[in-house]
Every structure is written in structure tokens, then in C-alpha cells.
N, C-alpha and C positions, 0 to 999 in steps of 0.2 A: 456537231450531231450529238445529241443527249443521248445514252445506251439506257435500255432499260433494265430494271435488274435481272439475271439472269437466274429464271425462278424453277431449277432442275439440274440442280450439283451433286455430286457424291464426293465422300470424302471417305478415310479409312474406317468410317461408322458404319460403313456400308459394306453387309459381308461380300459381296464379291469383288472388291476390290484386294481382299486378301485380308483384312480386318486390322484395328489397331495396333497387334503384335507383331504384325508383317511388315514386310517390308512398306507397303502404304503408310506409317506411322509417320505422325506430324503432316499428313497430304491437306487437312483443312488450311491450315497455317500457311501453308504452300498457295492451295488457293486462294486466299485473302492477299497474299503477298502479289499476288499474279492479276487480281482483281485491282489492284492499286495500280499495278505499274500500268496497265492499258485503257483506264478510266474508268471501270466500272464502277458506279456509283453504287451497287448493292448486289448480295449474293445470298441465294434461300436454300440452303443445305436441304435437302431434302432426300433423307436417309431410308433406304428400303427398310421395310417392314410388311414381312412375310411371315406367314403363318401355317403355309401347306407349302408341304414336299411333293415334285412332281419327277413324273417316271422318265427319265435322258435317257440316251446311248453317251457310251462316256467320252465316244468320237464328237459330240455336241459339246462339250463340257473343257472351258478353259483348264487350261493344266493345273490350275493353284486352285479350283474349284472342286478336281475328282473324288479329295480324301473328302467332301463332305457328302459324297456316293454313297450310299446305304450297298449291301451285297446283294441285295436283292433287285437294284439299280432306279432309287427313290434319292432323289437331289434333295437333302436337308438341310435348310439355310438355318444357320442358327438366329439366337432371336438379340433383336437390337437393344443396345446398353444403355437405355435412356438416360442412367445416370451421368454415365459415359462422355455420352454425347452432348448432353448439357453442358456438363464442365467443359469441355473442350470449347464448347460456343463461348461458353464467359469469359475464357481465357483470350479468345480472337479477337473480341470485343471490345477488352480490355488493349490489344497490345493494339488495334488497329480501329480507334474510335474516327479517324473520317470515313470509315467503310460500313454501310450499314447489311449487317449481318444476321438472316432471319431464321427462325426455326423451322423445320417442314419434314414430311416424311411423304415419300411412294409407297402409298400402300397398295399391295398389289392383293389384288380378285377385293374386294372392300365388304362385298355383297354374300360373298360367305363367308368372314370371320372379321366382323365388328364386334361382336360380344367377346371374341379372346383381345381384338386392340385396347377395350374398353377396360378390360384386366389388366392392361399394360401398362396403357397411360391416358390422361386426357387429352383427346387429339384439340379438342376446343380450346386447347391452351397456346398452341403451335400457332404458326404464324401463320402456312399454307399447308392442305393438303391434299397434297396430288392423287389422286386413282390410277393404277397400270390394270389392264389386263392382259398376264403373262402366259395364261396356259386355257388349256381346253380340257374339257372332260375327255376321257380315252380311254375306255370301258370303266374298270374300277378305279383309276385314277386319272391324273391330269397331265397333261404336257405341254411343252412348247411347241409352236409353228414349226421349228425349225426340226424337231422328230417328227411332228406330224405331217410335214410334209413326205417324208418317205412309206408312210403307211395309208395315205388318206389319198384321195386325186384329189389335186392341186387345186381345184374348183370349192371343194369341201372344205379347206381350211382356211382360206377368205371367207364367204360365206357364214360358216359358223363362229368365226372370229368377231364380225361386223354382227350376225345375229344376237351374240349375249352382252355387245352394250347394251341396248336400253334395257335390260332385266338386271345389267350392273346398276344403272341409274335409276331405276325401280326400287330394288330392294337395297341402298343406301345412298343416306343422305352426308354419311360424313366427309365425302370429298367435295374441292368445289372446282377443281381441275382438271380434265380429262386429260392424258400424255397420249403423245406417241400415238395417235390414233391408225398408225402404217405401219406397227410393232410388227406385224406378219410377213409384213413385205418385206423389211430387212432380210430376212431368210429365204424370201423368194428366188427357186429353183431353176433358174434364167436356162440350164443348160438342159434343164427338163421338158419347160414349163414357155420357151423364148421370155422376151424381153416383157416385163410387167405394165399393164397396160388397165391405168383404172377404170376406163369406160368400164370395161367389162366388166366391172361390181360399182359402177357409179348408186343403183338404186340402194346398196344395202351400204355403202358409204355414206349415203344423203339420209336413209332413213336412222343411222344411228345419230347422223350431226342432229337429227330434229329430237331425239330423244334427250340429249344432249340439251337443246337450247331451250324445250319446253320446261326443262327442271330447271332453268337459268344458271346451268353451268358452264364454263368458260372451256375454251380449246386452245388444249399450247400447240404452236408453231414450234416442233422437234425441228430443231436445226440441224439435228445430225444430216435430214435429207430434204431438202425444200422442196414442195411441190404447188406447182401454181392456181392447181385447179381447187386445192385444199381450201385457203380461204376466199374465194371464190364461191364454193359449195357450202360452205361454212355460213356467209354469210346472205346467199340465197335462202338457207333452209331456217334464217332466223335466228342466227347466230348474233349475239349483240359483243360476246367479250372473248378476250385471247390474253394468252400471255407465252412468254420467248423462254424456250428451255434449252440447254446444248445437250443434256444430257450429260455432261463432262464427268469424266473418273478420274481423269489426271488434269493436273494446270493448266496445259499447255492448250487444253482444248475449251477453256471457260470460255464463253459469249462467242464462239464460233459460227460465222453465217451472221449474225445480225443485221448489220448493215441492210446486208439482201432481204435479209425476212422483213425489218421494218418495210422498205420501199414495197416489197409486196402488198402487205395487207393495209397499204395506206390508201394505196388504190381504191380497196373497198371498202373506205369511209372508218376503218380504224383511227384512233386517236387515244395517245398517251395520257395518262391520269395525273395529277399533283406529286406523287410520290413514283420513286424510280420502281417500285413492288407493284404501286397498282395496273389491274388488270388494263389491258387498252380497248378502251369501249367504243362502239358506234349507236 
């Protein structure tokens, strides 16, 4: 079984992993080493790239994330070391030439702050890049699902989650990835809310996949949770491409689920490209 590259890794470039002076230091290297021992034929780093702070409870907020708490309790991710990150790519490249090793960033909300990425770097240069959308607007600022679910009914933050894709895929063109399209559900309030059940927002799931596939943008299959109906919907709503992310922060978890995720979306007439990166088209 050919794996295909696993196109949604994070490495210590990535500040929530605790950044390259943390304890995460040398974790790319790590993953490239991890990438070889299991077969994978290719790994797309794909390093967050954030540009707005949003408002947490600091009960939401990994322990090695709180000191970047504002006092006024505004999450500030600081900004990615492109230099950094480069270098560190050359050097993986260098030590591990049968592993093919691509550039990429998450950028997360795309569609309000391209003009600061554009200040940053040229994304046209990168190999892939992915679009997240991590937070909601919440009066004057933005949050994540996982606080808004304690202030919003649980109804409202699907909903409005699945409402500002296509106004992401509207107002920017520079991703060509959509992630994690069940980014809300992770945080979903089972002991609130019972067990999550997507009929129940099927339309405003299907109508973001058509936002989505009329722009001719591709949907990763987040292995962190497989869901079946996912490219199923996907590919009813005119979905033509996909690609396989784990999500992974640490080694151990690079190309997790694959296996399953292929057999799934092959059913629905997916099929693997010439290169281990390209998208799997139908």
C-alpha cells in the first residue's frame, strides 16, 4: 500500500507546540526520522500562521500556552520565523534526501489578514497552503468553539462555524486546502449537548463543501477523526479533490488513520496522483 504524503504536520515552528526554544526543539527532524521508519514517502510541514489574538478562558488553554495570555485574557500567538523555518527545512533535506519534504503553512481565518501574510512572506512560494478556520467573532473579538460553546447554545456555534466558510472562500484565494472541516466538533459538549450527531447540521455542512468545491478547493480528510459521511457529502456536493492530514504535533502521531481514510474515500471514486503530495482526484 502506497501512503500518501501526509499533507498537515506541525513541527517546533509551530507556536503551540511550545516553539523552537522548547522543549519541541529538533521535533521536524524527529518527524522526518519517524516519516522514514513507517514509509512515508513525503511530509508538508505545514506551520501555523496567525495573525489575530482571540479571547480564551485560560481553563481552555494548554499549560505551555497560558504565558502567551494577554491580562486582559487575549491568546497571542506570536508570529512565525520564516527564516527559521526555512533553514530548518534545508537542513532535513539535506540529512534525509530519500524523504520528500515540503514547505506549507495553516493559515488560520485567511480571509481577514492576507495583506499582513503578504507582509510576511510569499505564500506563492510554498509548496501547500492550508486554510483553518479557528475562531468566531464574539462581540469585539474572536474565539474558539471550544469557549464558545459555554456562552452561545450549542446550535449557534455549528451553525455559525459552517456559515463563514464560504465568506472564507469568498474573500481569499490564497489557500487551496480547506482542514479540519469538524474543527468545532472536537470541542463538542457531549455531556451538554448528548452525543454529536451531523444529520442535524447536514445542510450547512453540505452547503460550505459546495462553497468549497465551486472555488475548486480540495478537502483534507483530518485523520485526527474520520467520519464517513464526510467524503460521501463531499463528493455529492461536487467535491473533485482531497488530501490526508493527521494533524500530528508530535512523531508519534504522523500518518495516523490512513490506511482507513484511503479505503474510505476510495469508495467514492477518489484516486491517488503521480506524486506522493498530489491532491487525490476524482
Amino acid at each position: 500500500m502506497r501512503l500518501p504524503a501526509d499533507s498537515h504536520v506541525h513541527s517546533e515552528w509551530s507556536w503551540d507546540t511550545g516553539g523552537p526554544a522548547s522543549d519541541a526543539a529538533g521535533r521536524m527532524r524527529l518527524v522526518c526520522a519517524r516519516a522514514v521508519a513507517i514509509g512515508l514517502p513525503a511530509v508538508v510541514f505545514t506551520e501555523h500562521l496567525d495573525f489575530d489574538g482571540w479571547r480564551i478562558d485560560a481553563e481552555d488553554a494548554m499549560p505551555n500556552h497560558r504565558e502567551l495570555i494577554t491580562p486582559d485574557g487575549i491568546l497571542e500567538p506570536p508570529e512565525l520565523d520564516v527564516p527559521g523555518y526555512l533553514d530548518s527545512i534545508d537542513r532535513c533535506r539535506h540529512e534525509f534526501p530519500g524523504l520528500r519534504i515540503l514547505t506549507g503553512v495553516e493559515f488560520g481565518q485567511p480571509h481577514l489578514f492576507d495583506a499582513q501574510a503578504a507582509q510576511l512572506l510569499d505564500l506563492t512560494q510554498l509548496d501547500r497552503v492550508n486554510g483553518s478556520l479557528h475562531t468566531l467573532q464574539n462581540g469585539q473579538d474572536r474565539s474558539e468553539p471550544m469557549t464558545l460553546f459555554r456562552v452561545w447554545p450549542v446550535d449557534r456555534v455549528l451553525e455559525e462555524y459552517l456559515a463563514e466558510i464560504p465568506r472564507m472562500v469568498a474573500d481569499s484565494d490564497s489557500f487551496a486546502v480547506f482542514t479540519h472541516l469538524d474543527y468545532a466538533v472536537r470541542s463538542w459538549p457531549t455531556e451538554q449537548a448528548g452525543p454529536f450527531d451531523p444529520r442535524r447540521f447536514e445542510e450547512g455542512f453540505r452547503h460550505a463543501m459546495r462553497s468549497l468545491a465551486e472555488r475548486g478547493r480540495a478537502l483534507e480528510m483530518n485523520t485526527r477523526r474520520l467520519w464517513p459521511w464526510m467524503p460521501r457529502w463531499w463528493s455529492e456536493e461536487g467535491g473533485r479533490a482531497i488530501t490526508f492530514g493527521s494533524d500530528a504535533h508530535v512523531p508519534a502521531a504522523l500518518a495516523t488513520g490512513f490506511g482507513e481514510a484511503m479505503d474510505m474515500v476510495e469508495q467514492y471514486g477518489f484516486r491517488p496522483g503521480r506524486r506522493p503530495e498530489d491532491f487525490w482526484t476524482r
